[in-house]
C-alpha positions in Angstrom: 6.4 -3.0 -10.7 7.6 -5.7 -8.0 7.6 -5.4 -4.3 9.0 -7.4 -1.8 8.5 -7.1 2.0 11.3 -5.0 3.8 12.5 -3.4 0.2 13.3 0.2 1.1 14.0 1.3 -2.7 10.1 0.4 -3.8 8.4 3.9 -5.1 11.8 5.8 -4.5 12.7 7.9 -7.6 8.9 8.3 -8.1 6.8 11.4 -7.1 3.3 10.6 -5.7 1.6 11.2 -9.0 4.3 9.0 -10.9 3.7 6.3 -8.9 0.0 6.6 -8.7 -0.1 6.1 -12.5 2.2 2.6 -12.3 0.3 1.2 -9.4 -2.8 2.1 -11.4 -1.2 0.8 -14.4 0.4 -2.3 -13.5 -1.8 -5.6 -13.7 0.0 -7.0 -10.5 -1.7 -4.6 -8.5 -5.3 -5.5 -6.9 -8.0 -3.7 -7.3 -8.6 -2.8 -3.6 -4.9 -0.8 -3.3 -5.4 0.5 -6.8 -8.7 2.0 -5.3 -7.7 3.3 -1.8 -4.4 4.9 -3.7 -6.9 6.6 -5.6 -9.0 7.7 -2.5 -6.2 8.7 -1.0 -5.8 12.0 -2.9 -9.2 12.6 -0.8 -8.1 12.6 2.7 -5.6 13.8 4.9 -2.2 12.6 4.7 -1.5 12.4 8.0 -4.8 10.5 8.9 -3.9 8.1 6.0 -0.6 7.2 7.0 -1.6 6.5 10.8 -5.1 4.6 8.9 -2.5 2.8 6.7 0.0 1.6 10.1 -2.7 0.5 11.6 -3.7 -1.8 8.8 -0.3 -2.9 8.5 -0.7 -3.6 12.2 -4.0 -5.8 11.5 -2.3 -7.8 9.0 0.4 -8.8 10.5 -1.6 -10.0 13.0 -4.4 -12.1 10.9 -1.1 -12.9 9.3 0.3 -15.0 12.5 -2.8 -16.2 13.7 -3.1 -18.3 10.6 0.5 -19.6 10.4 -0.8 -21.1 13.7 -4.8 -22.2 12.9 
């Protein structure tokens, strides 16, 4: 499994459970995501998503603030 940035297509064709099983199966994959994918089953979708925009928020932040460091 190979994602790129920006490519709408990634995990489509998949149900949740499907692609559970490849991210958890693919070597690519760190171990962090592989582990909050798997908590994820725990919590609240809605929570997760807005936990998981904000993170995407925070990166892309840390993300420009070393291109300029």
């Amino acid at each position: 499994m190979h994602y790129e940035a920006g490519d709408e297509t990634w995990g489509l064709g998949y149900t949740s459970n499907e692609l559970l099983v490849a991210l958890q199966t693919d070597p690519s994959v760190s171990y962090w995501l592989r582990d909050a994918a798997t908590k994820l089953y725990q919590r609240d979708p809605i929570d997760a998503l807005r936990d998981a925009e904000l993170l995407v928020k925070l990166a892309c932040l840390l993300n420009q603030e070393v291109k300029y460091v």
